[in-house]
N, C-alpha and C positions, 0 to 999 in steps of 0.2 A: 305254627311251625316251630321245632324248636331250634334252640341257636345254636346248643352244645352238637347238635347233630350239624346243624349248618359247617361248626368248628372241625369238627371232624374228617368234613368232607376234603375242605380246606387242607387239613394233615394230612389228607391222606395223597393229596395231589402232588404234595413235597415231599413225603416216605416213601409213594408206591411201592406200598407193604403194606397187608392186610395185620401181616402176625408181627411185622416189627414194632406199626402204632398202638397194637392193640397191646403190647407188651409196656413201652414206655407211657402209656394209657393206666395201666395195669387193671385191664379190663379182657375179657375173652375175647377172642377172636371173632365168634359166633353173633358177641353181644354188639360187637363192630359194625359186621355184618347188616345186624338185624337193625341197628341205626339207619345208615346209610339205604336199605331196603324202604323202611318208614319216611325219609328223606325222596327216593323216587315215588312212594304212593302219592304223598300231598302233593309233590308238585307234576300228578297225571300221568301215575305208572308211565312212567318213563322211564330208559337205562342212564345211571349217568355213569358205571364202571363197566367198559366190558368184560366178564368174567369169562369167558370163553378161549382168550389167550392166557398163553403163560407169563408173558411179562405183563406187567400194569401198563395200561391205558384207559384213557378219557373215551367213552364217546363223543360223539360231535354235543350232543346236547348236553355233557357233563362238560365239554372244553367251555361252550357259552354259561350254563349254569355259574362258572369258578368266576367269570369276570363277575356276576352280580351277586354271587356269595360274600366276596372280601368288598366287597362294596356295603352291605350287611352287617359286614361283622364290624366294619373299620365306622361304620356311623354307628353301631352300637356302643362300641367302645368307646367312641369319641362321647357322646352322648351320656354314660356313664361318667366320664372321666370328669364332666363341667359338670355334673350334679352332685360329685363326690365332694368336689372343689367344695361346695358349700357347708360340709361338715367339720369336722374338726379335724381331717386326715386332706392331707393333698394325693389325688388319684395320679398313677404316675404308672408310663408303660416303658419296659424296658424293656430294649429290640436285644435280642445276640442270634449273632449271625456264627453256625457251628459244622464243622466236620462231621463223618459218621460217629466214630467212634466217639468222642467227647460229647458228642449232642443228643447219643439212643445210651449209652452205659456209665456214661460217666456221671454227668451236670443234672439229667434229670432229681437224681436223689434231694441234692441242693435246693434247685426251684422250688419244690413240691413244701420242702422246711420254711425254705423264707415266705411265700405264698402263706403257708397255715397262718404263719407268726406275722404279718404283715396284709390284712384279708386286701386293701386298697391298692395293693401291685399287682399288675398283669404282666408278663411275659409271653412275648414273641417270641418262638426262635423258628430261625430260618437255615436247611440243612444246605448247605455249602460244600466246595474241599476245600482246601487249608488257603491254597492261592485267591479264591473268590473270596473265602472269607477276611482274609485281610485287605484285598481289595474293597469291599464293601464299608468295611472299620474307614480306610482312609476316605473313602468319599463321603462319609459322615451319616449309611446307607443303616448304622448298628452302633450300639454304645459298646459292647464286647464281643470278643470272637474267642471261638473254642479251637485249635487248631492242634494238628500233630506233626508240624514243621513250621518251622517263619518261611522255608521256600526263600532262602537268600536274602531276606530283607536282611538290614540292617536292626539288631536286635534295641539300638538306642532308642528307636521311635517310640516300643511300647515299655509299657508297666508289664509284668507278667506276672502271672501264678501260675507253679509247677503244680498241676492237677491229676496226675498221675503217671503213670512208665506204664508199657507195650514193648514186648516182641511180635518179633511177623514169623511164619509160620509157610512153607510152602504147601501145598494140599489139591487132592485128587478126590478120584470117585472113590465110594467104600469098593466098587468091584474093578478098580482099574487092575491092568496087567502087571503093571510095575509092583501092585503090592500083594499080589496073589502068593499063591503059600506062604504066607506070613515075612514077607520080603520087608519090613519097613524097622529099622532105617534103610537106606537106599545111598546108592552112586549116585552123584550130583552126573556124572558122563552119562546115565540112564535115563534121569530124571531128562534131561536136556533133550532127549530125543521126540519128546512129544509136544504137541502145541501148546502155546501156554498163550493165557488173557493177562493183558496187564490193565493198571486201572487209567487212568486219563493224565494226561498235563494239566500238573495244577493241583491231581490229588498229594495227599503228606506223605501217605503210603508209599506209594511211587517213589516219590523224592528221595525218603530215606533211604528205601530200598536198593536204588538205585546207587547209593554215593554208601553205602556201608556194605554190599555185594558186590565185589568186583566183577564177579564170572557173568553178572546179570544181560551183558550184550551176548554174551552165548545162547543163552534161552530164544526158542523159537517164537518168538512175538508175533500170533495170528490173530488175534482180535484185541480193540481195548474197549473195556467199558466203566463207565464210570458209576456204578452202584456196589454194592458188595450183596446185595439181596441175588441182583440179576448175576453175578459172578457163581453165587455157589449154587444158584439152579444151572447154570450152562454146566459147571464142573460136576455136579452132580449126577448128569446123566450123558457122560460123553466123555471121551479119551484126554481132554483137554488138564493142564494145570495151571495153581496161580498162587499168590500170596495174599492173605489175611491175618488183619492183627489176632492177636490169640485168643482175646475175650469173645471177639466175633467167631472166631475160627473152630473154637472150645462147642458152643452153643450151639453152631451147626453139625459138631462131631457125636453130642451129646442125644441130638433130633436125629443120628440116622445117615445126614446130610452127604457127610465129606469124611475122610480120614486126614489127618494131618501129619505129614510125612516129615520126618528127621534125616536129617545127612547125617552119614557117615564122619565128614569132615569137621561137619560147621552144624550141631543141634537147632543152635537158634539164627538165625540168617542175618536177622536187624534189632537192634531196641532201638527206641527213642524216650522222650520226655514227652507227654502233653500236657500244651497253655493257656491259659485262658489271658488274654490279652486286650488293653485300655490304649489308646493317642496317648500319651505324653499331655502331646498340644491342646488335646480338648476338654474343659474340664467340663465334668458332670456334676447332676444334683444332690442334694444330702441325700436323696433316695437311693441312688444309685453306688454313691460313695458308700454309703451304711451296706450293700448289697454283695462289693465289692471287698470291703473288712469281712462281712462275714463270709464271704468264699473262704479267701486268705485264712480266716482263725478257722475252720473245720477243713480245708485241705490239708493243713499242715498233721490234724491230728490223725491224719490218714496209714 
């Protein structure tokens, strides 16, 4: 059986995205696919995805597969780590716990360099919003987190590195009414009339959105969800509106997806800063330190 397929499966129960893992993969979507397919032969054509809905879900024997996949992976890994121990490299795994946006467009580039340049580190990352993931940092759950808000903390806890800037972007169907005969930009008194998805308590998005948009309690708030995958399928094929950061939002305009509407008033609605963020209080290993310097020296050259 192989374990990179095991690893995948794993991913893919934390993206619930076929094209979003198979992108930060940088691997096809098909090839993905065709994993995870090989992945239920061996273990007795079984489903472990149901591909029959639109949103991602586990079936029942892919929800019990997951608890003894990361059982799997997490004795492979450990198992490696004390064999590595005995060469001339200490094997050393480094958790981050990360947002959408910093943890599928941002960080990956990074990983993938230090990784080459470093074959005895492994990374985790675990896709969070900004609130769990700082939650997680304090409980000592991750050694870094990727976030697009502190969400109120108090900024003296961490260390940070500015990892890049976002605007948010309001956006629709490509055939909504609002932008029929080439109507875009648009009255925010327009836009307001129809349902809109916001993302969850907790996500950065939100946060910001919320505290740099004043008019945003105007907005008809009928559903929240917390994905951006499952956001721009519902907005995709339904009257609804919502807000996405622009890298995400761009990507989806560019496949077909969504159109991204401009006010009249207000072009871009929000920016922010995203950080990648250390405890103060906790200190880490020379691995992680050295890992941390080189975020810092090639984000700045950004």
């Amino acid at each position: 059986m192989n374990l990179e397929y095991i690893r995948n499966f794993i991913q893919l129960s934390q993206y619930r995205s076929f094209s979003q893992l198979a992108n930060n993969l940088s691997i096809s979507q098909s090839t993905l696919s065709h994993r995870i397919s090989q992945l239920e032969e061996e273990l007795g054509k079984i489903t472990l995805i149901n591909r029959t809905t639109k949103s991602f879900e586990l079936t029942q024997q892919g929800e019990e597969f997951l608890k003894y996949a990361k059982k799997i992976i997490d004795l492979y890994d450990e198992s490696r780590e004390k064999l590595l121990n005995y060469g001339d490299y200490k094997a050393e795994t480094i958790v981050i716990t990360t947002s959408k946006l910093p943890g599928s467009h941002i960080l990956p580039k990074y990983l993938a360099k230090f990784k080459n340049e470093n074959s005895f580190i492994q990374f985790k990352t675990l896709i969070n919003n900004s609130q769990k993931s700082i939650d997680f940092l304090r409980k000592n759950m991750a050694d870094f987190a990727g976030v697009g808000s502190f969400m109120d903390s108090n900024k003296g806890e961490f260390d940070y590195i500015k990892i890049g800037d976002d605007s948010m972007y309001f956006i629709c169907s490509v055939n909504h009414e609002l932008i029929r005969n080439g109507n875009n930009p648009v009255n925010f008194d327009d836009l307001k009339k129809y349902p809109f998805i916001s993302r969850e308590v907790g996500s950065g998005t939100r946060n910001i959105f919320e505290k740099e948009f004043p008019r945003h309690n105007e907005l008809n708030i009928t559903l929240e969800i917390n994905d951006n995958d499952s956001i721009i399928s519902a907005v995709s094929d339904s009257n609804y509106i919502s807000v996405l950061s622009e890298e995400i939002a761009k990507k989806a305009e560019d496949a077909g997806l969504i159109t991204i509407l401009e006010l009249k008033s207000s072009p871009k609605i929000a920016k922010r800063e995203i950080y990648f963020l250390k405890l103060k209080s906790k200190e880490i290993s020379n691995t992680k330190t050295k890992f941390w310097n080189y975020l810092k020296k090639n984000s700045e050259k950004q």
